[in-house]
N, C-alpha and C positions, 0 to 999 in steps of 0.2 A: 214133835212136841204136842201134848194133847191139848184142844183146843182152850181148855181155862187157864193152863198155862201159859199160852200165848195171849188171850186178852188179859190176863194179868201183866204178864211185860212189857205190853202194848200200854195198858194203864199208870203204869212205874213209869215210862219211857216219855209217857205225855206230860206228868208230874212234876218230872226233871225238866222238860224244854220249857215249860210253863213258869215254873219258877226263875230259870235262867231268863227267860222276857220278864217277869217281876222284880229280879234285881237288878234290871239292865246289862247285863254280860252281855246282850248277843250283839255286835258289830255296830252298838250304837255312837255316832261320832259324837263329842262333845259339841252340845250346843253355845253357837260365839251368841255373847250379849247383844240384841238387839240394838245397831245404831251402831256398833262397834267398830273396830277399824277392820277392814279386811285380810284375811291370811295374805300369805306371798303367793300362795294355788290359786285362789280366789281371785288376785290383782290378775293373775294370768290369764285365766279362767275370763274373766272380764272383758280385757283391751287386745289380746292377740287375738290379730283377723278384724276387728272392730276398728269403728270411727268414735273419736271422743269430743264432743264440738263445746264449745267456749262462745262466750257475748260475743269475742270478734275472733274468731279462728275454729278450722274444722282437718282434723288430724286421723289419718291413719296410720293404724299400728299394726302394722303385717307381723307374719307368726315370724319370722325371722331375724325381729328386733329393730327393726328400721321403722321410722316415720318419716311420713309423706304430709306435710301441712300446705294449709292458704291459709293467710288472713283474708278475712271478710272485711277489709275497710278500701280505701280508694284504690289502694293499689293493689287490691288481688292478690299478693306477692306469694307467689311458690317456694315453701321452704324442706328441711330435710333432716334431720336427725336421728336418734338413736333410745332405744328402750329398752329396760332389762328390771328385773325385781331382785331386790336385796333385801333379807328377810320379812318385814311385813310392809312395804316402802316401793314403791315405782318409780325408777328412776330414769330421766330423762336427759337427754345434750343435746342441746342444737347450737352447732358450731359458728353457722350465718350470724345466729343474733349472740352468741357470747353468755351463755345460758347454761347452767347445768341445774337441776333439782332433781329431790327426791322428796315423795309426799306420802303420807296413807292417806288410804280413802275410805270412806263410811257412805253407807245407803244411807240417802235422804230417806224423810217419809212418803216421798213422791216418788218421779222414777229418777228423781238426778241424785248425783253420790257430789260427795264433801271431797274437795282435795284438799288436802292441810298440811301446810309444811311453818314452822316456826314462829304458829301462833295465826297464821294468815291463812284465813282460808276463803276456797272458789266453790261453786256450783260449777258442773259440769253435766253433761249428756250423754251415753253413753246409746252410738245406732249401729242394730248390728251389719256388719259386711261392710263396704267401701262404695255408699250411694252418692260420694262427689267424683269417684274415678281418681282416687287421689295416684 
């Protein structure tokens, strides 16, 4: 191909990608509304392998669906339950205390997230890895 032939295709070819980034085609993911509640990826993304701490309780959530909690009050008490996400929703059972919930979560404007289930909602922390040895 003689060469103004090729800087011409070269210049067509940059045209096309250029406009494909100006109408947004190219692999851009929708942006969620800031403050919004989190995807189901996202919920995962978050809490698997991480600790989630509360006013009196500090919980891990291994990648394998199991939590490992203490309460922080007099009695220290080791407890154990179960995690999984259902569509945009974290859902939790601990069997000890007779508990099942599911919540969405929203990023605070700090670094704490909203968990909210039925009108009710908590401030939470979320530290990554397992810094109590749950």
């Amino acid at each position: 191909m003689p060469k103004s032939r090729k800087a011409s295709a070269l210049a067509i070819l940059a045209l096309i990608l250029a406009g494909g980034v100006a109408a947004g085609i190219w692999y851009a993911s929708p942006a969620r509304k800031q403050g919004g509640p989190l995807t189901g990826a996202e919920i995962t993304a978050l809490v698997s392998g991480n600790t989630v701490k509360g006013p009196k309780f500090s919980e891990y959530y291994a990648s394998d669906g199991s939590i490992r909690g203490r309460e922080i009050e007099d009695t220290d008490e080791e407890y154990q339950g179960t995690w999984h996400v259902e569509g945009g929703q974290l859902c939790v059972a601990f069997p000890s205390h007779d508990y099942r919930s599911c919540v969405s979560i929203s990023r605070d404007k700090s670094s704490e997230y909203d968990f909210a289930d039925a009108g009710r909602h908590s401030k939470r922390t979320i530290v990554a890895g397992n810094p109590n040895k749950l």
